[in-house]
C-alpha angles and dihedrals in degrees: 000000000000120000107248105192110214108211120193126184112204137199125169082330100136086114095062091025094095104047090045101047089034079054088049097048090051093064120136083213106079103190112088142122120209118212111182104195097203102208085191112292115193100192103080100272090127091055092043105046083048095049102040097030115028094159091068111098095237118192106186118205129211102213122034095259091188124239105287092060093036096062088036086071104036084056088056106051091043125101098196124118086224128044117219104186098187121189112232096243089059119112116193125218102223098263101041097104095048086052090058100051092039091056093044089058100061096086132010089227088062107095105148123055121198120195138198097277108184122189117257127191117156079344154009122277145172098248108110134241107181133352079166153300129306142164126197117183083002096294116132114232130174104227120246094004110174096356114128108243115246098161089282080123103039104114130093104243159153118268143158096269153307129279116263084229093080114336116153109230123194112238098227093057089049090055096042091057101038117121132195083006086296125127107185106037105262090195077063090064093188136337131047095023085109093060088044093055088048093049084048092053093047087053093047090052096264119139136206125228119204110207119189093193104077110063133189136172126238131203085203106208100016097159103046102021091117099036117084098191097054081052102066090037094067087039090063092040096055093055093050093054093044092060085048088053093051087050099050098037112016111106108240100225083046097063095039091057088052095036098113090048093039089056088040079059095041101049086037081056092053107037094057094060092046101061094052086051093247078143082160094087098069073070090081101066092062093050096047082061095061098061092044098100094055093040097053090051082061096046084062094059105035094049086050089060105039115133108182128074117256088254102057092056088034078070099063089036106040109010096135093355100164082053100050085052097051085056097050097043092048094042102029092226102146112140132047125266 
């Protein structure tokens, strides 16, 4: 049986803490190692997790590092064959952990494991929050978000990727796409670096498995649901990151065969924030121009490794393209949730 390493990042977490690490403790399968990566919680969650669980390698920081740097180190410091990095506001059915594995050794390609997140607020339901990542017209989307389950989701496939909230990666994938000795992207900060390392990995030849088996809850959004401010902040963020991610691992023909449609997406973006006066988000593209120096470095890297043919990856990023614009731009439903 192989060691999965649970790595939780925590800030200001303690009131999720419990359920998740109780979740964690009631798995059928028995091998696993916790690391909590503290980014300077002020609510009490140090003294809990030293107090309740002794036996969790614990590393505090002094300073909230974000996300990227925080499970960097947690993935450093961890021993297991597969990776599991678990939000904090994430609850685990039992078997959730043994579906994983089971499903990720099924092939040696498959390095990434998505399971059946659903949406939980006072309590748990059945309107889901992730079967996997997509991303039509270059837009990240978690798939199924906010749709109530009624078995559309229920086959065990191939998709783009697997949700930052609680994916299983397989260690030697993680080592094999790693740059600068990162493996979640630290220019990133926080948000979408989950959807870049996935792009990475289905460059390299990795491949994601959805698995509707194993199955986990998920309070989206626990530490800014109520701030308005920190909202906004993480949208702008995220698409800032998502254009990041196209620069560093979009392939260039590819984007000039899909130009016209990919301008149609990004005006459509645009315009629909505009008209409601949310004039902040012609804002991204100057921040995106602060981080180009260090991404393009990467590009290099990255294009210069790629394994798979444009057409392969032309299928997560363009499959029905026309019709994906005409959705978005009907619904205004441009940024991830």
């Amino acid at each position: 049986m192989k060691l999965v390493s649970i790595n939780i990042v925590n800030w200001n977490g303690l009131h999720f803490l419990s359920d998740c690490i109780e979740s964690i403790k009631m798995q059928t399968y028995k091998n696993i190692e916790i690391n909590i990566i503290d980014n300077n919680s002020s609510d009490g969650s140090i003294d809990f997790i030293k107090n309740n669980f002794p036996e969790i390698k614990l590393i505090v920081n002094t300073q909230n590092k974000g996300f990227s740097k925080a499970h960097n180190q947690a993935i450093r410091i961890s021993s297991g064959d597969y990776i599991i990095p678990l939000n904090f506001d994430i609850t685990l059915t039992p078997t959730f952990v043994e579906e994983m594995v089971r499903a990720a050794e099924t092939s040696f390609d498959t390095g990434i494991v998505s399971g059946k997140l659903y949406l939980k607020k006072d309590e748990k339901t059945n309107i889901l929050d992730s079967t996997g990542v997509i991303i039509p017209g270059m837009f990240p989307a978690d798939r199924g978000q906010n749709e109530t389950d009624s078995g559309q989701f229920d086959k065990t496939e191939y998709v783009f990727g697997a949700s930052g909230a609680a994916p299983l990666f397989r260690r030697e994938m993680l080592e094999d796409i790693k740059l600068n000795d990162e493996y979640f992207d630290e220019d990133f900060v926080i948000y979408v670096e989950d959807v870049d390392l996935c792009w990475r990995a289905q460059l390299y030849g990795w491949k994601a498995l959805y698995i509707p088996s194993a199955i986990a809850y998920h309070c989206r959004g626990a530490t800014r649901e109520s701030d308005h401010e920190m909202n906004k902040d993480y949208l702008l963020i995220g698409h800032r990151n998502r254009y990041l991610a196209i620069i560093k691992n979009s392939i260039l023909s590819s984007l000039l065969k899909n130009i016209i449609w990919i301008l149609i997406y990004e005006l459509g973006f645009y315009s629909s924030y505009v008209k409601r006066g949310d004039f902040y988000i012609l804002k991204v593209p100057f921040m995106v121009l602060k981080k180009i120096s260090n991404i393009l470095v990467k590009r290099a890297i990255i294009q210069k490794r790629k394994k798979v043919s444009n057409a392969y990856m032309e299928t997560f990023l363009f499959k029905n393209i026309r019709q994906d614009i005409k959705n978005k731009i009907t619904s205004r439903v441009f940024q991830r949730g």
